[in-house]
Structures are given as structure tokens and as C-alpha cells.
C-alpha positions in Angstrom: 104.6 -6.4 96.6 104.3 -3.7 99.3 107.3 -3.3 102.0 107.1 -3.8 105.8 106.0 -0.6 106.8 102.7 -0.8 103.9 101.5 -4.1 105.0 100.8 -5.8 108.9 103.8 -8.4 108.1 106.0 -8.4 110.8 109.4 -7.5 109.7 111.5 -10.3 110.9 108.8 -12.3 108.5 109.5 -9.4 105.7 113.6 -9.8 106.0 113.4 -13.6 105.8 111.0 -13.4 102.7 113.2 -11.0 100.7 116.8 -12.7 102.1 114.7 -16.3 100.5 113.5 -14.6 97.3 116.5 -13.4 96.5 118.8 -15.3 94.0 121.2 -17.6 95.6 125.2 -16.9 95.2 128.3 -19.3 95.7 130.2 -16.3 97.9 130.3 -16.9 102.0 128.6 -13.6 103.3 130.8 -10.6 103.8 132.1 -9.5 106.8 131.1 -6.3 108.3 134.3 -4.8 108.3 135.4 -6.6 104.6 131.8 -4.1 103.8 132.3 -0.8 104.7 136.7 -0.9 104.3 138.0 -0.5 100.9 141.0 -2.3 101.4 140.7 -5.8 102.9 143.7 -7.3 105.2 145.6 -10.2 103.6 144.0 -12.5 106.0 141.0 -11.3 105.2 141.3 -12.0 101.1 143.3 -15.8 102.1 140.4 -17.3 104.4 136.7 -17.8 103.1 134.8 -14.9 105.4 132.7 -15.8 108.2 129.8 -13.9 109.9 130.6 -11.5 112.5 128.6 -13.4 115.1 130.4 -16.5 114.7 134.0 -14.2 114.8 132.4 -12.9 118.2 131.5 -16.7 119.5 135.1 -18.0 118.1 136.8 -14.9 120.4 134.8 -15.3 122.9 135.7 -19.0 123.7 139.2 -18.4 123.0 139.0 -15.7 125.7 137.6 -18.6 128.2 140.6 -20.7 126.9 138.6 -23.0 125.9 139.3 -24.1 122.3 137.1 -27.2 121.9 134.0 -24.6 121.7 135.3 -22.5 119.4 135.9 -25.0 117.2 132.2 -26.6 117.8 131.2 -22.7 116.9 132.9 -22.4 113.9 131.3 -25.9 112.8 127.2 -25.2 114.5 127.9 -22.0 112.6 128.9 -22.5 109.2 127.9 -25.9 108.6 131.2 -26.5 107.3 134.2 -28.1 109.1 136.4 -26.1 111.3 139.7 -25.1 109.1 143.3 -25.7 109.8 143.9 -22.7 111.4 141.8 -23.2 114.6 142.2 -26.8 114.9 146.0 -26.3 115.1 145.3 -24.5 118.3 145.2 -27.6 120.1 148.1 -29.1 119.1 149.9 -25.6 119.7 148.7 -25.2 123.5 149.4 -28.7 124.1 151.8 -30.5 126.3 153.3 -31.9 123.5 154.2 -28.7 122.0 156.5 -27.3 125.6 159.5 -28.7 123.6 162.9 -26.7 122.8 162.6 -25.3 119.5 159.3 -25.6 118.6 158.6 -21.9 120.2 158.4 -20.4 116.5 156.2 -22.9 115.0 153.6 -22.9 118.0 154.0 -19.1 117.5 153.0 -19.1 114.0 149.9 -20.9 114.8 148.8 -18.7 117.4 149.7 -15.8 115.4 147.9 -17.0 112.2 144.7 -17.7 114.3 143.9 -14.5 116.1 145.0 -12.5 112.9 142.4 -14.4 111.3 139.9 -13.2 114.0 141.2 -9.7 113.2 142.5 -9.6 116.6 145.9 -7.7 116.1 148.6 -10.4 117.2 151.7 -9.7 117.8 155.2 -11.7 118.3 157.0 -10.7 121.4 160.5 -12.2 120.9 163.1 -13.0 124.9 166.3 -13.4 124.6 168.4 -14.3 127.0 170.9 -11.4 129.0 174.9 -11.2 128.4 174.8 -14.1 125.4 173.4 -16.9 128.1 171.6 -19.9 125.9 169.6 -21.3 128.1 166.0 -20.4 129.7 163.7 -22.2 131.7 159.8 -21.4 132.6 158.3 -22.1 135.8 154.7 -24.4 135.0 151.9 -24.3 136.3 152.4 -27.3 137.9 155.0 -26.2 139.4 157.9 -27.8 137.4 160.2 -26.1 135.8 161.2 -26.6 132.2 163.9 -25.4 129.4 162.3 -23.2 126.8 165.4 -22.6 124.7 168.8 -23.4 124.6 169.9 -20.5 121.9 169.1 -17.8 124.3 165.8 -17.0 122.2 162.1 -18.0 122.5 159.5 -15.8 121.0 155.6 -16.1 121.9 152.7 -13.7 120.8 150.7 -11.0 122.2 147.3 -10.6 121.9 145.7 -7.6 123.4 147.2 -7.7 127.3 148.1 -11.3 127.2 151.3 -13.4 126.2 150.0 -16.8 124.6 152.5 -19.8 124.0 152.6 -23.5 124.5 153.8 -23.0 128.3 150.8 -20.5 129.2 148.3 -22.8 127.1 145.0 -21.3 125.9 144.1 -18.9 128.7 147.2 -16.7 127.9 149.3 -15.0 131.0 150.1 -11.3 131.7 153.3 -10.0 130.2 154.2 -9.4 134.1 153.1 -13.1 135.1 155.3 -14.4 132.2 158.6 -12.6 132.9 158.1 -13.6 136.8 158.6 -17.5 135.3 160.8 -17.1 132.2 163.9 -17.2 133.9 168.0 -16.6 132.3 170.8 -16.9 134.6 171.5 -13.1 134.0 168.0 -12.6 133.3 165.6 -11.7 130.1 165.0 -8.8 127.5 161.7 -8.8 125.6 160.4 -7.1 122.7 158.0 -6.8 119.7 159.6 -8.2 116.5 157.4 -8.9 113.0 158.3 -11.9 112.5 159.1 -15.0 114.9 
């Protein structure tokens, strides 16, 4: 058989034949940065790969804060259903997850997500000044609502952005977030490694 550049076949027409003849395997394709990196990120061994396209699609609708498409992304995409890890999303931005004490659980789940998009999360723990338990965050809607009563509520930070229940999928600038987390003698913040 001659190659594309012997013959008038177009080459789209050329990759498709060869990609068709060529023998059929049970492994997901590989990423393109699991193929030219030796070592592979232990997210990156624990979830079944997915093409770099559809990593682009599933960031960029998280970026728009809009959740619902990247899951319908993830499942136009791959043909298979959309795994735990981005469907918990939902339930983590939800209303139902602004609740006292579940800060480190809804952390987790945003954590796990964008570290399976390779997006470098990272938790960014507030604790409350001079030993005070208690801290509220001013909503959106204007209410304002207790985040902790231990003096301790951690959320995580993806590129310039603090994402928890309380901002919801859109994410909030670190400076935004402090201006409505709110102790009596005010709050610290840092990067811890684990919630």
C-alpha cells in the first residue's frame, strides 16, 4: 500500500484508513501528557484516561460554571457514563452542601475533580483569629450564613479562584472571598495538603 504523500488520497482519508485497519485494543487512548512524561500522576494511573479534547471541553465548562455541560461532554465524548468524580460536583456546589461541617467533604470533591483534570488544586484552609469558633459568609443573595463553628473551614484553589459550596461553580477571587468570610476578630488563610 503506498502512504499519503505517494498516492492522491487525501490524508484525513489516509489517517482514518490506517487508525480502522489497525488492530483494536481494550486500553482508553492515552493522554498526551500520560505520552510523552515518564512518570504518570496518581490520578492519572487511578481514573481510565480520557482524550485531551474532551479534558479541554470538561475545563472549559467548568470555567463557565456550568457543570451540567461538562458532564453531557464527558458522556457525547466517551460514550460512556460520566464517573463519580464529576457528577459529585453538583451535589458539592449545591445549596444543600452550605451546611456546618461539611466544608471538608465538599472540599474533597472539588479537589478530586480538578486534580483529575490535571488542573493543580489546591486546599486553602481559614481559621478563625484569637481562638474565635464561629464564622459566617455573606451569600450571594445577600444572607448571611455560619460556615463553621470550630474556627476552621477550608475550600480549594484552583488557579486564581477559591471554589466551595458557598461560591458554587463559578469560583470567587481569594480577595472577593475574604471580603465575606467574616470572624469577630477576623480570618487567617493558608495553603495546607490536606483538608
Amino acid at each position: 500500500m503506498k502512504g499519503p504523500r505517494e498516492s492522491n488520497i487525501p490524508l484525513a482519508f489516509w489517517l482514518m484508513l490506517c487508525l480502522c485497519a489497525a488492530p483494536s485494543t481494550a486500553e482508553p487512548p492515552v493522554l498526551l501528557a500520560q505520552a510523552s512524561s515518564p512518570v504518570m500522576s496518581t490520578a492519572a494511573r487511578a481514573v481510565p484516561t480520557i482524550m485531551e479534547s474532551t479534558r479541554a471541553r470538561l475545563v472549559a465548562a467548568l470555567a463557565r460554571g456550568d457543570v451540567s455541560a461538562a458532564i453531557v461532554a464527558y458522556e457525547a465524548d466517551t460514550g460512556r457514563q460520566a464517573p463519580t468524580w464529576l457528577t459529585n460536583l453538583q451535589t458539592a456546589y449545591s445549596a444543600a452542601s452550605q451546611v456546618v461541617g461539611k466544608c471538608q467533604e465538599v472540599a474533597r470533591t472539588i479537589y478530586m475533580a480538578y486534580d483529575r483534570l490535571d488542573q493543580k488544586p489546591e486546599y486553602i484552609a481559614f481559621r478563625a483569629r484569637n481562638g474565635i469558633d464561629y464564622m459566617t459568609f455573606d451569600l450571594v443573595n445577600g444572607k448571611n450564613t455560619s460556615v463553621t463553628r470550630t474556627g476552621y473551614h477550608v475550600a480549594v484553589k484552583v488557579g486564581d479562584l477559591i471554589r466551595d459550596a458557598y461560591t458554587g461553580p463559578l469560583g470567587m477571587k481569594l480577595s472577593d472571598y475574604l471580603a465575606r468570610l467574616h470572624a469577630i476578630a477576623g480570618v487567617d488563610w493558608q495553603i495546607v495538603k490536606s483538608p
